[in-house]
SEMILUM-24138 format. One record per residue: residue number from 1; residue in one letter; x, y, z of N, C-alpha, C in turn. Coordinates in pm, whole numbers, plus 50000, padded with zeros to 5 digits. Layout:
(site NUM,"A",(X,Y,Z),(X,Y,Z),(X,Y,Z)) ...
//
This chain:
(site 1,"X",(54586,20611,28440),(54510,20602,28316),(54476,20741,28265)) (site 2,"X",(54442,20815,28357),(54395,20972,28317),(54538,21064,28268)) (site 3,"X",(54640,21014,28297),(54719,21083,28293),(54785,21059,28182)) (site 4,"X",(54783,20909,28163),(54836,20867,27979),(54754,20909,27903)) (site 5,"X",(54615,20901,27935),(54496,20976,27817),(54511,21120,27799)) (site 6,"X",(54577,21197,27919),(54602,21348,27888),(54712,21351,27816)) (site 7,"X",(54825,21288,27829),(54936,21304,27754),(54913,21259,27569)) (site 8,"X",(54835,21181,27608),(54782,21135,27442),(54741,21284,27378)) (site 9,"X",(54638,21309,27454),(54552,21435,27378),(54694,21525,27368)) (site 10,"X",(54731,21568,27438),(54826,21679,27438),(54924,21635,27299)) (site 11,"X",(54952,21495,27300),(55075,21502,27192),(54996,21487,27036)) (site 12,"X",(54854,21441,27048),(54777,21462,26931),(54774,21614,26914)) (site 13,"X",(54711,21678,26964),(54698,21838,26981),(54859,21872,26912)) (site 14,"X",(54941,21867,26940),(55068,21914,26906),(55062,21833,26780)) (site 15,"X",(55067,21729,26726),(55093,21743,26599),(54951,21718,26486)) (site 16,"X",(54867,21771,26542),(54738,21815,26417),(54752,21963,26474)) (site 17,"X",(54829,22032,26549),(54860,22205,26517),(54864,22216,26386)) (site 18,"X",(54985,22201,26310),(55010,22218,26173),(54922,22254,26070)) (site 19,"X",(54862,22139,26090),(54721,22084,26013),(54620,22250,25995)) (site 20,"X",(54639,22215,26144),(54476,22306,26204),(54527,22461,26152)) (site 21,"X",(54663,22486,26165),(54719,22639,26112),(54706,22630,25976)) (site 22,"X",(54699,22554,25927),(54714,22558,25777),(54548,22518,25709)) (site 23,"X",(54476,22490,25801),(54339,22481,25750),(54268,22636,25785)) (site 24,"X",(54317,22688,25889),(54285,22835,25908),(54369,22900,25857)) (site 25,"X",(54461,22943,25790),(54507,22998,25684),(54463,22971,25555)) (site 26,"X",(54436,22883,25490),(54319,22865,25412),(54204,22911,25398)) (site 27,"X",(54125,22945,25498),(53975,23011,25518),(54025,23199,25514)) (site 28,"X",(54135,23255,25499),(54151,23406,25473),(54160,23415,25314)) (site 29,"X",(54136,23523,25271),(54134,23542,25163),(54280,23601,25093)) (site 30,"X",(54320,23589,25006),(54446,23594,24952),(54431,23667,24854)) (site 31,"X",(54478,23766,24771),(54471,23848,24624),(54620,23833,24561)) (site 32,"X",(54567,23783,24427),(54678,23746,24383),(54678,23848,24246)) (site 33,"X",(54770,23943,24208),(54756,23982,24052),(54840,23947,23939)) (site 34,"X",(54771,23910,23878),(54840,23880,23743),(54859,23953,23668)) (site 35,"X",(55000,24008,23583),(55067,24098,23478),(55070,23987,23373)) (site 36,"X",(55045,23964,23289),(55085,23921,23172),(55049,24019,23001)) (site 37,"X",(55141,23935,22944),(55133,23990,22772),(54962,24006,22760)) (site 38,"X",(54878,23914,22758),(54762,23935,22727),(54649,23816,22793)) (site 39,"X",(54545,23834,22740),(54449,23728,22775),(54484,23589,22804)) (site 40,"X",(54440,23501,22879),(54520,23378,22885),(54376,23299,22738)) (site 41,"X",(54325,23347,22665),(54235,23295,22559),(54272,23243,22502)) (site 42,"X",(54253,23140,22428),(54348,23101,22290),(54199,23184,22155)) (site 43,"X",(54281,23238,22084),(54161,23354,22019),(54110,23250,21911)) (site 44,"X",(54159,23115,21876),(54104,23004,21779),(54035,22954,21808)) (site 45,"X",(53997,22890,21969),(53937,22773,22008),(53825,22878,22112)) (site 46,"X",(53899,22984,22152),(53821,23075,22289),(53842,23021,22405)) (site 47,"X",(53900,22875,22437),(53939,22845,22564),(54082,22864,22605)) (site 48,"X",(54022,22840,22764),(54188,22919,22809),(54325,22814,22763)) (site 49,"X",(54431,22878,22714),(54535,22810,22710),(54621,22722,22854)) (site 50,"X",(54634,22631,22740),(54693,22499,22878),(54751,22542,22945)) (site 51,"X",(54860,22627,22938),(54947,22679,23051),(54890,22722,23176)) (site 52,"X",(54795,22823,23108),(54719,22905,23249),(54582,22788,23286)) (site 53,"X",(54549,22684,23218),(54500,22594,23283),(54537,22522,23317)) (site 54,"X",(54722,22479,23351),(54762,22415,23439),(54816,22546,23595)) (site 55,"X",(54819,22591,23531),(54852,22700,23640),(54739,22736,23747)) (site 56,"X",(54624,22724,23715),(54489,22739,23788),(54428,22592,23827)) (site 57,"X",(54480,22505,23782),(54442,22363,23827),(54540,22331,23939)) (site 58,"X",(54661,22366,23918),(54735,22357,24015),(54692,22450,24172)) (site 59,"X",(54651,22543,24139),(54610,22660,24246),(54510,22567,24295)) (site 60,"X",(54435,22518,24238),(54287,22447,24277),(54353,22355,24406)) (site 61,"X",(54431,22261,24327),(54452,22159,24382),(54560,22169,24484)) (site 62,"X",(54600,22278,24546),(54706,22348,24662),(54600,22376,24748)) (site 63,"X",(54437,22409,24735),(54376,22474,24819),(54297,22605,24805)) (site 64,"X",(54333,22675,24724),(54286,22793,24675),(54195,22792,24591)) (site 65,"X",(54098,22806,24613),(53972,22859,24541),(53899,22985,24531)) (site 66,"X",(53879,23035,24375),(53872,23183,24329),(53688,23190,24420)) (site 67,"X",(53663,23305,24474),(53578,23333,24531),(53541,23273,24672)) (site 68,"X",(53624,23207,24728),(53630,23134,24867),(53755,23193,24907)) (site 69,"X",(53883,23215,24896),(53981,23226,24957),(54114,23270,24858)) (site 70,"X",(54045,23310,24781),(54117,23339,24687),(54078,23432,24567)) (site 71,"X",(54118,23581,24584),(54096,23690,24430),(54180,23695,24349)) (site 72,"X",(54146,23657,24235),(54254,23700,24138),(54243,23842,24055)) (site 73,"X",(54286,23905,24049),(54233,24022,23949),(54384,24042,23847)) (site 74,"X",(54350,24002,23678),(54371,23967,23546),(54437,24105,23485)) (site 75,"X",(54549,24135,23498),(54618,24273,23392),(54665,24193,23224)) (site 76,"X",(54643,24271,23197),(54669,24226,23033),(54747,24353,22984)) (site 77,"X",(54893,24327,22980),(54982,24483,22919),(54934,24544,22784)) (site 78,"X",(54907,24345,22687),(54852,24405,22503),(54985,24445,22478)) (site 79,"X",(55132,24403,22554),(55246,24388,22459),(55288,24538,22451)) (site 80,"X",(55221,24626,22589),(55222,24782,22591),(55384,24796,22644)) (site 81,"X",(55512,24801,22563),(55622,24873,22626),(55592,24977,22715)) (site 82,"X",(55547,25092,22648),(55568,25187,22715),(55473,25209,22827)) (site 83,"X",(55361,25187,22853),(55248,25160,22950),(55259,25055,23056)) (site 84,"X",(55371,24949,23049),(55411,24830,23138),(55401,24893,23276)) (site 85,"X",(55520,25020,23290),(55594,25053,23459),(55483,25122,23451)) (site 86,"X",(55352,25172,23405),(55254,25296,23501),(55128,25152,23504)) (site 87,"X",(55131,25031,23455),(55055,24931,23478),(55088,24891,23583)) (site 88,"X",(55229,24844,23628),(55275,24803,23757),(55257,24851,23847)) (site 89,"X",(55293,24994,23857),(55260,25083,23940),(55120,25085,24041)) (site 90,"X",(55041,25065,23903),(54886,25089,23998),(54840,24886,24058)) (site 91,"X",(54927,24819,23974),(54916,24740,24087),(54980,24686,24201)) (site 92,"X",(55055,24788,24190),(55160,24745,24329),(55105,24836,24435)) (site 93,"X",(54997,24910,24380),(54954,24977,24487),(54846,24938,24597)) (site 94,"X",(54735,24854,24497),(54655,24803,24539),(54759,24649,24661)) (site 95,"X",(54831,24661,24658),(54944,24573,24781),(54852,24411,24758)) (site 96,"X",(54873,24354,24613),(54820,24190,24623),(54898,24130,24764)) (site 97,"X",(54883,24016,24803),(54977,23909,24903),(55089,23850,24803)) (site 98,"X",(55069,23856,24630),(55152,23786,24583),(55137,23871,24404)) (site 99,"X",(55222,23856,24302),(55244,23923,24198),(55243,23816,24126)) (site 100,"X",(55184,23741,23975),(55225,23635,23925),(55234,23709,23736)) (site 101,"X",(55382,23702,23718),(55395,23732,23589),(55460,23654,23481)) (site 102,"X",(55439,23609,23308),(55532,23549,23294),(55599,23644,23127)) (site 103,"X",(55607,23756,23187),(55680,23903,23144),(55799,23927,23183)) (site 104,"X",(55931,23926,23119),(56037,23964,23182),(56076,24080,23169)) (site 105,"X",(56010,24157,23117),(56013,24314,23117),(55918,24388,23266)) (site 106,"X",(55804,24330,23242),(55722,24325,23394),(55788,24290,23471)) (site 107,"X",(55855,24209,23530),(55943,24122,23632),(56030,24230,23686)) (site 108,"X",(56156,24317,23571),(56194,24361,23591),(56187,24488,23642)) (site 109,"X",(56024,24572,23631),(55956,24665,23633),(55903,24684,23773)) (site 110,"X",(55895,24533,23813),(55823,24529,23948),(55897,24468,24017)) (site 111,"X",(56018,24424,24035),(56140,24419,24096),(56146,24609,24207)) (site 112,"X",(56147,24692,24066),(56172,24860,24149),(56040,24907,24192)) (site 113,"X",(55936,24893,24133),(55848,24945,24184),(55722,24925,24303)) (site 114,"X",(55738,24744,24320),(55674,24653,24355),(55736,24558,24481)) (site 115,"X",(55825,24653,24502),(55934,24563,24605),(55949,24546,24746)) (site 116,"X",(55822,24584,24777),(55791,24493,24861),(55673,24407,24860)) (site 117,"X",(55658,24348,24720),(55540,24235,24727),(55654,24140,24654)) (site 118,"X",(55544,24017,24692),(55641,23893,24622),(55613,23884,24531)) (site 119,"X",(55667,23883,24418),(55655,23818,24246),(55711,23703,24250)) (site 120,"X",(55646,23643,24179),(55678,23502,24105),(55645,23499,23953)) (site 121,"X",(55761,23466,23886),(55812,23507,23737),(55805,23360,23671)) (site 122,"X",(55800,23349,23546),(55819,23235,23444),(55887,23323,23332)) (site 123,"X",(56014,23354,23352),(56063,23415,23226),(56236,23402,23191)) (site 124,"X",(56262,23476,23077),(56374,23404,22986),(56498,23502,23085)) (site 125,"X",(56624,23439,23111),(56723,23491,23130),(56670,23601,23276)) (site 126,"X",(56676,23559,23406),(56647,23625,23503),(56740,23751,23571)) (site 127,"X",(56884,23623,23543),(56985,23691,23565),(57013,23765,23466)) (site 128,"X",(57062,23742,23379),(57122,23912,23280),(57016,23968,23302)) (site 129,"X",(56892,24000,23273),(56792,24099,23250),(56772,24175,23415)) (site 130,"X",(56830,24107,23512),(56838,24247,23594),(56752,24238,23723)) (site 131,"X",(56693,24079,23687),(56584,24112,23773),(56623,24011,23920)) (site 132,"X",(56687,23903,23904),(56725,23830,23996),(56912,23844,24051)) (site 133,"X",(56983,23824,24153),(57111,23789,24129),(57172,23686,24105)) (site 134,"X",(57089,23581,24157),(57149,23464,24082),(57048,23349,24114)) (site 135,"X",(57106,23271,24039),(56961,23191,24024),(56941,23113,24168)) (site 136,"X",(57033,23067,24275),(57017,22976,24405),(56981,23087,24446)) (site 137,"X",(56995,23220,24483),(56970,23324,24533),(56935,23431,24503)) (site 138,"X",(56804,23477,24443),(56739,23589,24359),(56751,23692,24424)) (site 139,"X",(56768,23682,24559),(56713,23842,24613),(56624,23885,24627)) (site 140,"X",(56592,24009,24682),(56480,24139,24618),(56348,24055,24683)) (site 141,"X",(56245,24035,24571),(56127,24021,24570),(56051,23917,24462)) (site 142,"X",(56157,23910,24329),(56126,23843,24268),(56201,23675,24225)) (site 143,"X",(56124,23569,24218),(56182,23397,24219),(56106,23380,24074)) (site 144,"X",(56149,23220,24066),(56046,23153,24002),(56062,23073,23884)) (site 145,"X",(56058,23030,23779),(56141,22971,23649),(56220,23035,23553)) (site 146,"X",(56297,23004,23490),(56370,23073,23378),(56368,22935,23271)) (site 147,"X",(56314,23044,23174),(56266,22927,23037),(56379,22926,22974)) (site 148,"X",(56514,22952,22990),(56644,22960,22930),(56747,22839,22980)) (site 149,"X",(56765,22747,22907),(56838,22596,23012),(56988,22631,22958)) (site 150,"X",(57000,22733,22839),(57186,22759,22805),(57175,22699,22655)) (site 151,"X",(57319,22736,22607),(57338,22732,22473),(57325,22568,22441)) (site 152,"X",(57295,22465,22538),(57308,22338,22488),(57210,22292,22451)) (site 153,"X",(57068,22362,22502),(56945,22343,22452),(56923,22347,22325)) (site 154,"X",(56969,22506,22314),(56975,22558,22147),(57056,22485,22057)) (site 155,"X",(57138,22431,22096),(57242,22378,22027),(57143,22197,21988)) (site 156,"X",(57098,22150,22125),(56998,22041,22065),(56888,22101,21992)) (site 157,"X",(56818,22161,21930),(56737,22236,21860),(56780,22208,21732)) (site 158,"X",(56879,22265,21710),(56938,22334,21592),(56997,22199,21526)) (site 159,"X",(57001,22079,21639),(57108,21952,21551),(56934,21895,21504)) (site 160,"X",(56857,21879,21557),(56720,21788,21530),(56648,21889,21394)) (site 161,"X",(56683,22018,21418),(56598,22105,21294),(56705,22042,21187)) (site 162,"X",(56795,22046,21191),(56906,22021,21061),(56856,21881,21042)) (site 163,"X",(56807,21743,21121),(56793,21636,21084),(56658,21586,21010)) (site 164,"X",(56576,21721,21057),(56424,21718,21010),(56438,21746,20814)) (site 165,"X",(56562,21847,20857),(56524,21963,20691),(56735,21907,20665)) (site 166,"X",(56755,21834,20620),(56892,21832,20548),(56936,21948,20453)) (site 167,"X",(56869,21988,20399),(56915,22131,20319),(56896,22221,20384)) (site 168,"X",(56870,22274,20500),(56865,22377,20553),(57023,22469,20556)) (site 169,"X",(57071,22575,20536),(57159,22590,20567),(57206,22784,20640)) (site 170,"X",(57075,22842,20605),(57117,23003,20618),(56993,22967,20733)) (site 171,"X",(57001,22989,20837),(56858,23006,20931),(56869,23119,21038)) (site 172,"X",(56762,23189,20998),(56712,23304,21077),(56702,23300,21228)) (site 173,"X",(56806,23368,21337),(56737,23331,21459),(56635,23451,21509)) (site 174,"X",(56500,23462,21495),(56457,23539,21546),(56397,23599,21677)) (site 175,"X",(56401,23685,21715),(56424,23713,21868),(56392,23846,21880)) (site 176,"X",(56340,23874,22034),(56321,24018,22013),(56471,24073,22096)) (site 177,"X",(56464,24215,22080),(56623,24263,22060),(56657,24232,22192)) (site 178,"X",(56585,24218,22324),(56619,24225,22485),(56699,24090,22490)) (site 179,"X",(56682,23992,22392),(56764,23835,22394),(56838,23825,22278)) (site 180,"X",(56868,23940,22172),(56982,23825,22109),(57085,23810,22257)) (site 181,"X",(57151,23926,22314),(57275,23891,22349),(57264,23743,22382)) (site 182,"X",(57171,23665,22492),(57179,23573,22587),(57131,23461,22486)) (site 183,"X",(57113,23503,22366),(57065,23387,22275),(57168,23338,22195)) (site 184,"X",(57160,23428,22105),(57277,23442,22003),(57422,23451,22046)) (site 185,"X",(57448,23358,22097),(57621,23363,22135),(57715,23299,22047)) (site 186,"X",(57856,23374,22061),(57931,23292,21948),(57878,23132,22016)) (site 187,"X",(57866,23073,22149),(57848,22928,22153),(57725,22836,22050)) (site 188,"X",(57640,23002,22036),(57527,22912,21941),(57548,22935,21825)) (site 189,"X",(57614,22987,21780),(57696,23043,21621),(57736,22884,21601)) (site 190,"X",(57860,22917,21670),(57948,22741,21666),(57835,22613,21703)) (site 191,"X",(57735,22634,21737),(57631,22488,21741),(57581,22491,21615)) (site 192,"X",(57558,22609,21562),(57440,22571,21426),(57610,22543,21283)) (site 193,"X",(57704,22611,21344),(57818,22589,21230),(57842,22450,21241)) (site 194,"X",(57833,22365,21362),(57911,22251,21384),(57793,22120,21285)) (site 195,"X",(57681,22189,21267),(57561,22063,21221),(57533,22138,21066)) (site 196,"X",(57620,22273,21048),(57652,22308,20891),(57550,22413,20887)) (site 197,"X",(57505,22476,20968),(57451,22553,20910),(57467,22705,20937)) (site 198,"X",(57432,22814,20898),(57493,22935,20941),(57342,23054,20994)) (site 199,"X",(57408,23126,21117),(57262,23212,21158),(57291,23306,21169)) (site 200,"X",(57173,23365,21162),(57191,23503,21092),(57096,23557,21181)) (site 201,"X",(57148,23738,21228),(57010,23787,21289),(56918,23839,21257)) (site 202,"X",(56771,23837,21312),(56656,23919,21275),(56580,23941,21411)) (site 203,"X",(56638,24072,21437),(56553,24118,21516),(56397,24181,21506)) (site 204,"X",(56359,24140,21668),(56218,24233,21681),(56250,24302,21770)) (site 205,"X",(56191,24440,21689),(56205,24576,21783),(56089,24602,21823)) (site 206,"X",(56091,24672,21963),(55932,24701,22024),(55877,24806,21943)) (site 207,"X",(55764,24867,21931),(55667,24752,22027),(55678,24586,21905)) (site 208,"X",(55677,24490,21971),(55620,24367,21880),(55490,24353,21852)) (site 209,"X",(55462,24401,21727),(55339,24366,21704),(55323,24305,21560)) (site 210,"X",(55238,24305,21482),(55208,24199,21383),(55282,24298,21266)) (site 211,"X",(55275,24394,21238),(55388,24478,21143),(55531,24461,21173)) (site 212,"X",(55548,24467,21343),(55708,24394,21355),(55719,24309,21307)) (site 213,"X",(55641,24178,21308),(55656,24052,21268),(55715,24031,21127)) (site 214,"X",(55590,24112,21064),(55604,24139,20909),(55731,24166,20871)) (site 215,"X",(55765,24324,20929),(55896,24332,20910),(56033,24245,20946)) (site 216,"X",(56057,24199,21000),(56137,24067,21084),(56136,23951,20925)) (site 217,"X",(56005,23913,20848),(55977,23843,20748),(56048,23941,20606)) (site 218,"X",(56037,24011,20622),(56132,24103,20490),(56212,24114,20497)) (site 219,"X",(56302,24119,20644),(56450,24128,20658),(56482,24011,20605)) (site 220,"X",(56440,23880,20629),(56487,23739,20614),(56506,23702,20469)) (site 221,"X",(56367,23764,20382),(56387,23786,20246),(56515,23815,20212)) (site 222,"X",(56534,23951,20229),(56679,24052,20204),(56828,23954,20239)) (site 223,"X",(56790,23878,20346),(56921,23829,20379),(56929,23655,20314)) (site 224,"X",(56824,23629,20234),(56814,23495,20150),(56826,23394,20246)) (site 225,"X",(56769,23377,20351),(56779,23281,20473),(56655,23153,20411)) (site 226,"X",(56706,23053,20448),(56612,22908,20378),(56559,22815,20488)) (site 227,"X",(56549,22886,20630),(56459,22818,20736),(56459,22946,20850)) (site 228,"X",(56394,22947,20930),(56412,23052,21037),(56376,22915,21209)) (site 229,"X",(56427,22973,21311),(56461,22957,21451),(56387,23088,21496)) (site 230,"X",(56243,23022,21579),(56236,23166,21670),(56292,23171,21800)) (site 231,"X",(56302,23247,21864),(56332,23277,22039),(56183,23278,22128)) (site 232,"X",(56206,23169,22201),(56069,23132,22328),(56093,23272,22442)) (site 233,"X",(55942,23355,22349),(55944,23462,22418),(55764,23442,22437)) (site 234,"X",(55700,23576,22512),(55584,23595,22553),(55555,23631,22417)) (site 235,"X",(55606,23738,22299),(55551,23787,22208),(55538,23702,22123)) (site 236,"X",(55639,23601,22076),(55618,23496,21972),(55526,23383,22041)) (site 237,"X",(55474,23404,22067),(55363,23294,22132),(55219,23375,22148)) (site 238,"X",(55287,23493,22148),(55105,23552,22165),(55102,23550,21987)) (site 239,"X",(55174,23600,21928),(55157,23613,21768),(55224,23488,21699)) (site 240,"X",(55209,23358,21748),(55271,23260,21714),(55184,23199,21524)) (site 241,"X",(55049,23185,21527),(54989,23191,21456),(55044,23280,21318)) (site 242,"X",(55092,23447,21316),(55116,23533,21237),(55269,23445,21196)) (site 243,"X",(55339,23369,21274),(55471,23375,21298),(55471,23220,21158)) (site 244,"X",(55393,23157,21218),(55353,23000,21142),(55308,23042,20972)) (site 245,"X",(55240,23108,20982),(55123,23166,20854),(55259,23237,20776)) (site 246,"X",(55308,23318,20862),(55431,23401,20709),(55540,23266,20681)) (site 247,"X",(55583,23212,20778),(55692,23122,20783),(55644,23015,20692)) (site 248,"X",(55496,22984,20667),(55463,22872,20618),(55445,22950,20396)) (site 249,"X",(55410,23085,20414),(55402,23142,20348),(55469,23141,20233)) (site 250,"X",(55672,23192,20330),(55754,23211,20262),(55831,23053,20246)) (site 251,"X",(55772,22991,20291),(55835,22828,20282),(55954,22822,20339)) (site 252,"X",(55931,22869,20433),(56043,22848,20523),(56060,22765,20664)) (site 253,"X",(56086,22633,20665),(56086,22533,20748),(56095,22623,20912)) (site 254,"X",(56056,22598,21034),(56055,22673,21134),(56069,22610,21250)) (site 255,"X",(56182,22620,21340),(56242,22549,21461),(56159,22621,21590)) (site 256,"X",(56104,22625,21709),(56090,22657,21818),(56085,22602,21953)) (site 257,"X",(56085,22670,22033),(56064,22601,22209),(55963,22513,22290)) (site 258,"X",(55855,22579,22223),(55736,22522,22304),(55685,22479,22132)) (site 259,"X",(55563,22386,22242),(55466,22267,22142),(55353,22379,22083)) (site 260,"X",(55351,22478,22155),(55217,22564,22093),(55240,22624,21999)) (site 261,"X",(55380,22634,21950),(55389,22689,21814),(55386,22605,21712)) (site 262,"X",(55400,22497,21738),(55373,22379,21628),(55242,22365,21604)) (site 263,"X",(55159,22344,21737),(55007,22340,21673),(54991,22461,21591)) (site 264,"X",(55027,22590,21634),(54991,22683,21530),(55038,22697,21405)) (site 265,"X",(55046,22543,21379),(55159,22556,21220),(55298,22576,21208)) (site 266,"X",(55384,22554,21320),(55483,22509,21319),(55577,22397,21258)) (site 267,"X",(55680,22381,21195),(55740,22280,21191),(55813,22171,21302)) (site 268,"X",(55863,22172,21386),(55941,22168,21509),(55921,22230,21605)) (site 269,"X",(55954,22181,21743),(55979,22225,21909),(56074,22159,21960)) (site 270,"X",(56112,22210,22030),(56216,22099,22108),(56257,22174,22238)) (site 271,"X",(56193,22200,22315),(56247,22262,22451),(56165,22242,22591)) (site 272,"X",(56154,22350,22648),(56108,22276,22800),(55934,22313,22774)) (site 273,"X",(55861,22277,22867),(55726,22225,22863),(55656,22335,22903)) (site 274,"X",(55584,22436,22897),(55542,22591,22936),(55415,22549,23070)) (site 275,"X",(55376,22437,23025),(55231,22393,23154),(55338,22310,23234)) (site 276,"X",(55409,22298,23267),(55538,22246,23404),(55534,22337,23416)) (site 277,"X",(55575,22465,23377),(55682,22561,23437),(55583,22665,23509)) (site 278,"X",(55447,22670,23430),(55302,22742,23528),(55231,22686,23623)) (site 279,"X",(55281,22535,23625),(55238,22449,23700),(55346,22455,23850)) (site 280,"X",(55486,22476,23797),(55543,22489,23901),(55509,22647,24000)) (site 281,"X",(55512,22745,23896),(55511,22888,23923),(55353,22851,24021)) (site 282,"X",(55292,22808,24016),(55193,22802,24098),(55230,22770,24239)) (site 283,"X",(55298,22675,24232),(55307,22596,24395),(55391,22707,24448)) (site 284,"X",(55511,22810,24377),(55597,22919,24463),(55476,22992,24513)) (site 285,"X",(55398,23016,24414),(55270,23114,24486),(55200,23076,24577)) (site 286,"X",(55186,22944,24615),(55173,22884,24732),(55245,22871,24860)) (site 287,"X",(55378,22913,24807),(55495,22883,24934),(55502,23041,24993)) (site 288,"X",(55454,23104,24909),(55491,23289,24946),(55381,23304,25004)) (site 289,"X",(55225,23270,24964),(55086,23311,25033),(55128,23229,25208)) (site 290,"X",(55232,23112,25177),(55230,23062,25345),(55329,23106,25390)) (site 291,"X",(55386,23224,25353),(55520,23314,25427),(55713,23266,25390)) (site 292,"X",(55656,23214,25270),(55791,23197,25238),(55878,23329,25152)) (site 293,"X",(56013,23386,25214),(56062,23456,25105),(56126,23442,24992)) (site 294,"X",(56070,23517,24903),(56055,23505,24755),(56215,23563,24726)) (site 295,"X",(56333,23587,24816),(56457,23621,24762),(56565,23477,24817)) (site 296,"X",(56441,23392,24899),(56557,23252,24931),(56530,23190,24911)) (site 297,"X",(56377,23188,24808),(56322,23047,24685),(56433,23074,24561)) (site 298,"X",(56491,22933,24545),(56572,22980,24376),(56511,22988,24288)) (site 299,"X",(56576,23028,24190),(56481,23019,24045),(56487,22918,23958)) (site 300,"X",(56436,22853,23918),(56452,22676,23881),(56439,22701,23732)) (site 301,"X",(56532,22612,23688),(56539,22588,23560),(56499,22441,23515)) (site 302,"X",(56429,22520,23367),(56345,22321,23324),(56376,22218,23313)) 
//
């Protein structure tokens, strides 16, 4: 009898180990830093945007709680090109357990400078931009989503904007200059030709700021374009509002990725979901704080 009751305990003991390692890994404290474009605020309402409140609800609900077991400390670049790599810098120094950005200029910044901490990214085109090698296998230091699903996305975009607006026919794709290539391909030329309509470029040159914008809106003038397509970037979403307000201005019907540009006066969205993809980027930050490497997590697409 004593001897089946010891073997009991022993094989309980062996499998609430797990448990018990992972409830004491929980009770250490973890620092996590965040690089992003800017405030997670929405500057209309003053509350935080859904994304980063699914992204922090998710953290909640993994275990992590800010001031128990968990620091976050908040970088805001403000869309700083040239200030990005000496921003990275000083936080790759302070050595977080984990990097969370959804900057693909940052990503790529802290790929060289940051390389030996783990990043976890939410950004456009991982692979061309330099920062991953391929998407089952990133490498390096940095994983995590790519908001880019390929020209078939765009190509569904562009058939539902043409079904919304029937006269549409000259449409602006606007983008900042680091994505026409991976945007603008002859494949998405031939998607918007095949549903009749023709695109044209308008770039944004850095820095992006609300005079870029402007300017980007005068080129479109000049080139007599009768709807515009933006590119699901960090900048057109922080200035999504400026983007809605001229577009609505110049009466020009307006296609995009995410739903938050529609509330801001958008016409259309049609792409992948930005609170999934912070929601997912959360749980990698969970798999790296429990020792997973961040070059043999893939990078998942929406």
């Amino acid at each position: 009898m004593r001897r089946r009751a010891f073997a009991t305990l022993c094989s309980g003991a062996t499998l609430s180990w797990p448990f018990i390692a992972r409830a004491q890994q929980r009770d250490r404290l973890y620092t996590l830093a965040i690089l992003a474009p800017s405030e997670p605020v929405d500057r209309t309402t003053g509350k935080r945007e859904r994304h980063w409140t699914a992204f922090f609800d998710e953290l909640r609900r993994l275990g992590y709680e800010e001031g128990r077991n968990l620091a976050v400390a908040w970088h805001a670049s403000q869309l700083d090109a040239a200030g990005a790599a000496d921003l990275a810098r000083r936080v790759a120094a302070h050595k977080p357990d984990a990097i969370y950005t959804p900057d693909v200029r940052m990503a790529a910044i802290l790929k060289t400078v940051a390389a030996q901490t783990p990043v976890v990214a939410v950004i456009s085109d991982p692979v061309g931009s330099g920062v991953a090698a391929s998407l089952a296998r990133p490498g390096g230091n940095v994983t995590g989503f790519s908001t880019i699903t390929g020209p078939e996305l765009v190509g569904k975009r562009l058939e539902l904007f043409r079904q919304a607006v029937p006269t549409a026919s000259r449409i602006a794709g606007l983008a900042p200059r680091r994505m026409m290539d991976p945007l603008l391909t002859d494949t998405t030329r031939e998607s918007a030709r095949l549903v009749g309509m023709t695109l044209l470029e308008v770039v944004l040159d850095a820095p992006i700021d609300a005079a870029a914008i402007r300017r980007a809106f005068d080129d479109m003038a000049r080139q007599g374009v009768d709807s515009v397509w933006v590119a699901t970037s960090g900048e057109t979403r922080e200035h999504r509002r400026l983007i809605a307000d001229l577009a609505l201005g110049a009466r020009l019907p307006s296609a995009f990725g995410w739903r938050e540009n529609v509330e801001a006066g958008g016409l259309l969205s049609y792409g992948n979901d930005a609170a999934d993809m912070y929601r997912g980027a959360a749980g990698y930050v969970d798999r790296i704080l429990r020792g997973a490497n961040p070059g043999n997590l893939p990078i998942q697409l929406p």
